[in-house]
Backbone bond lengths (Angstrom), bond angles and torsions (degrees), N, CA, C in turn:
res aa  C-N    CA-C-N  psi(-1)  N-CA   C-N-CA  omega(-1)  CA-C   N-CA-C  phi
1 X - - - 1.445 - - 1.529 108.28 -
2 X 1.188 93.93 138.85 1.908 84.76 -172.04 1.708 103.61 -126.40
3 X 1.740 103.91 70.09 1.244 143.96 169.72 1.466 96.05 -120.73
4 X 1.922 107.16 150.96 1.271 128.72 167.60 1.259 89.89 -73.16
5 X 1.228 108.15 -172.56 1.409 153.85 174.95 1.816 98.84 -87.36
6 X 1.192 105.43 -58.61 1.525 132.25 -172.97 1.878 108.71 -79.68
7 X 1.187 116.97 -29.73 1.240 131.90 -174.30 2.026 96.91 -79.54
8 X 1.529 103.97 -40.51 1.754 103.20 -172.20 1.438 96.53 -81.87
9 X 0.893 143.42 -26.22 1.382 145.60 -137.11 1.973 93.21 -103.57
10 X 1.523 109.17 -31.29 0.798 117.32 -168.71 1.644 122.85 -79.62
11 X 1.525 86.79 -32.84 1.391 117.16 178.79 1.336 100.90 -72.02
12 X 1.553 132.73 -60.80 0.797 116.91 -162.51 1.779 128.19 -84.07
13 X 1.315 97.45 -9.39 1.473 103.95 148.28 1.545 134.46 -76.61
14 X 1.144 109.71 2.14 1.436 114.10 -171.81 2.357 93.27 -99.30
15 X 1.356 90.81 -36.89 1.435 94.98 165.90 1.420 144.22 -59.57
16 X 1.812 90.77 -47.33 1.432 92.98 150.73 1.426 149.22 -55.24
17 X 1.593 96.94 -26.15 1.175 119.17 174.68 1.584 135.31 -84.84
18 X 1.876 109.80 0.44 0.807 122.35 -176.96 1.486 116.35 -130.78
19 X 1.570 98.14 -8.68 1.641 88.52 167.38 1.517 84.92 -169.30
20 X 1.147 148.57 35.10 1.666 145.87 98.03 1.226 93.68 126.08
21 X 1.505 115.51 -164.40 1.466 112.26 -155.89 1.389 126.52 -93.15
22 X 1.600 99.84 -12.41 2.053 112.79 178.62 1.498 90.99 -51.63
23 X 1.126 149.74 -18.24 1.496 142.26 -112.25 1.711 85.03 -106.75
24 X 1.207 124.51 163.18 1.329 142.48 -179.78 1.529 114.18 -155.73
25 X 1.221 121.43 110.92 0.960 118.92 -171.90 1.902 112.76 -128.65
26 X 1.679 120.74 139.86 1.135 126.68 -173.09 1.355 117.01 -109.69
27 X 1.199 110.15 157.62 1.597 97.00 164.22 1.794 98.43 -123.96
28 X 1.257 104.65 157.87 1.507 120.16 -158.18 1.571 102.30 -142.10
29 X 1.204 106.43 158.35 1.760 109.99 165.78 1.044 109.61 85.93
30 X 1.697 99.07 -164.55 1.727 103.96 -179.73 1.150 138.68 -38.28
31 X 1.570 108.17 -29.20 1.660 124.39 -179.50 1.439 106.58 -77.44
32 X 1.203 102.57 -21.33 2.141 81.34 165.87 1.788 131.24 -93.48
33 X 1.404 78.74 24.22 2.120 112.22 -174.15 0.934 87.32 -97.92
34 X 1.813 133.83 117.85 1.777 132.48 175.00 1.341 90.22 -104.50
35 X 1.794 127.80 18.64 1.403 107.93 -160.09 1.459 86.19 -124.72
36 X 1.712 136.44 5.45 1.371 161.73 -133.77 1.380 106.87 -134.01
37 X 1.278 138.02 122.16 1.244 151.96 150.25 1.389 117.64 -71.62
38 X 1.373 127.48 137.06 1.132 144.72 140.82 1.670 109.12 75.47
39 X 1.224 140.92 -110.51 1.707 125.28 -178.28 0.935 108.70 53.74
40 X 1.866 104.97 165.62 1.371 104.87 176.54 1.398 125.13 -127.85
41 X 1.363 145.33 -154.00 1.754 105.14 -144.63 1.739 89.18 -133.78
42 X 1.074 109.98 101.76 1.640 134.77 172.58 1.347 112.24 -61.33
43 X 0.849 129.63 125.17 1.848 149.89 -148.45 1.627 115.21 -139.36
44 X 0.999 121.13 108.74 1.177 135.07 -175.33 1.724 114.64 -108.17
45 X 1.746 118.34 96.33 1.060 114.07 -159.68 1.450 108.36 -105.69
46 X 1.116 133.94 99.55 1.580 138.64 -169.04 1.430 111.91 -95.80
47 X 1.469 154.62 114.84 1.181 155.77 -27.33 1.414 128.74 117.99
48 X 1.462 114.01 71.77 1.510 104.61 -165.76 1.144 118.74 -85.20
49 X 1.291 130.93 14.64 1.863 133.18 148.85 1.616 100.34 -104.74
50 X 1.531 82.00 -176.59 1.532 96.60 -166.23 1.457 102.54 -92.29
51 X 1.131 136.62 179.99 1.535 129.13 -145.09 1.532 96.51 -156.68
52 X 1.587 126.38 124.90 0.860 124.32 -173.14 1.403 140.88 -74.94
53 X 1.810 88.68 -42.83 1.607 110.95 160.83 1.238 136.08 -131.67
54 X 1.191 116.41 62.13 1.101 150.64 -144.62 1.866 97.56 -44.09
55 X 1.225 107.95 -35.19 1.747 95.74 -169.72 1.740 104.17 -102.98
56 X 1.313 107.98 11.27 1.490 109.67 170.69 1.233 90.86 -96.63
57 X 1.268 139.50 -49.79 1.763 137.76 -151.15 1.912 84.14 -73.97
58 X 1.669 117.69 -64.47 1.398 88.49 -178.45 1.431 124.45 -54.15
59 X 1.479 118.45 -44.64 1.788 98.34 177.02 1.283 141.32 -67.38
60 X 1.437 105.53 3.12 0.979 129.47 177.65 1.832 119.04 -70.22
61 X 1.702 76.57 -60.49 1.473 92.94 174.16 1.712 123.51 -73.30
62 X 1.365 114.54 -45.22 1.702 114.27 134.42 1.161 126.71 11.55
63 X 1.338 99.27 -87.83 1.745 123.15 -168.98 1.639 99.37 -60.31
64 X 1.532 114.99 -60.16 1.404 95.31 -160.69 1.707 109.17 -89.85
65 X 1.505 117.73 13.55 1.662 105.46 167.24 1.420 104.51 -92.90
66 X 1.291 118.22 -22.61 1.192 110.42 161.73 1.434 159.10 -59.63
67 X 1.357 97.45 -36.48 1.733 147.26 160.41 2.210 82.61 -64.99
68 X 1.007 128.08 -36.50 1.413 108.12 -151.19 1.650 91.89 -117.44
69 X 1.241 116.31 1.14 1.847 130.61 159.63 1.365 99.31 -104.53
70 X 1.362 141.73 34.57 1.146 113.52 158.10 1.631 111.36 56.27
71 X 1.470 115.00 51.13 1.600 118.88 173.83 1.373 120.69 58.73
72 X 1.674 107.82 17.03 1.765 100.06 -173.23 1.131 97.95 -101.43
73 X 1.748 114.81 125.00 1.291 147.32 -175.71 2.067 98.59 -33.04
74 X 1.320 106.79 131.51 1.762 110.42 167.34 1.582 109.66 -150.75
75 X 1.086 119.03 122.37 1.270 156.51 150.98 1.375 118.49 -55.12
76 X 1.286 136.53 106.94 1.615 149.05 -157.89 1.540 88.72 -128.93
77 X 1.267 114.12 109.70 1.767 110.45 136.08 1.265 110.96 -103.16
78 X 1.434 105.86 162.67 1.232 113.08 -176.45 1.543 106.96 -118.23
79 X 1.539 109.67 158.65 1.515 107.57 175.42 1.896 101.78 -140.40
80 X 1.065 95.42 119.02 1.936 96.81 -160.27 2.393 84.04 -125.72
81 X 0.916 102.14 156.02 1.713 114.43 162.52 1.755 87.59 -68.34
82 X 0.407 163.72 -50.82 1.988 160.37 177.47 1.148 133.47 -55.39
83 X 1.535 104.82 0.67 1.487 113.73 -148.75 1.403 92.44 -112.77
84 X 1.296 140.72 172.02 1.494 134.47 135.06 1.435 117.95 -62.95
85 X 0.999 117.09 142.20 1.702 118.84 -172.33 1.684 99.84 -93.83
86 X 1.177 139.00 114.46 1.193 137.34 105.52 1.345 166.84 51.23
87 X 1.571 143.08 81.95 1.361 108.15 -174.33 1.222 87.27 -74.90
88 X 1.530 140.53 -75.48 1.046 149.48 -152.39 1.556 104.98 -13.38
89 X 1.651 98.62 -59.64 1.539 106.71 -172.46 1.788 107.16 -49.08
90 X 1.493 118.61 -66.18 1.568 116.11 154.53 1.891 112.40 -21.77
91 X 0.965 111.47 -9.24 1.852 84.16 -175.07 1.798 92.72 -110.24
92 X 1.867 110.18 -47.19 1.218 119.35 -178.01 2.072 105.53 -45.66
93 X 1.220 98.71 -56.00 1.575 91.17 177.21 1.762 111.39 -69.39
94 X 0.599 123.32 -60.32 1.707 122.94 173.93 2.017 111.93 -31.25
95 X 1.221 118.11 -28.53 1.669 123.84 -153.76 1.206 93.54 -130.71
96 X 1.611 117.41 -51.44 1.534 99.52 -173.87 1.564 131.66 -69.21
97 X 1.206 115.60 -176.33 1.326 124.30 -155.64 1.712 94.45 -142.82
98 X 1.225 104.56 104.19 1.704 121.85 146.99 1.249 120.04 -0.93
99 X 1.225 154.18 88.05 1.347 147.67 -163.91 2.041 98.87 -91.22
């Protein structure tokens, strides 16, 4: 995974803080390639209520992991019981890794 130590820790406090602690969040994609340069860091936000605004909570969350990577581009899907389900979501849970 080509996340800090300090970079997950960061993330995942920024989550808690924006939609609380049920929250589970993955990271997926290129960033779990240690053999991969550069990309940007795909976020898989899983959610056991239903979610109201679903594309404010991701830009929300967006903006400030980004702001807290030093401007490196991140990508949030979300997965709420409310949501339409996904293949994508099927690959993010299948590959990703628990932050």
């Amino acid at each position: 995974m080509r996340l800090s130590s300090q970079q997950t820790r960061k993330i995942r406090q920024i989550v808690r803080e924006l939609v609380g602690e049920k929250a589970q969040v993955r990271l997926f994609g290129s960033r779990l390639d240690d053999q991969r340069k550069g990309g940007d860091v795909d976020l898989l936000l899983e959610l056991p209520e239903p979610v109201a605004d679903p594309a404010l909570v991701g830009a929300r969350l967006s903006a400030r992991i980004s702001r807290a990577l030093l401007g490196r581009r991140v990508d949030v899907l979300i997965l709420a019981p409310n949501l339409r389900h996904l293949p994508i979501h099927d690959i993010a849970l299948s590959e990703g890794q628990i932050l």
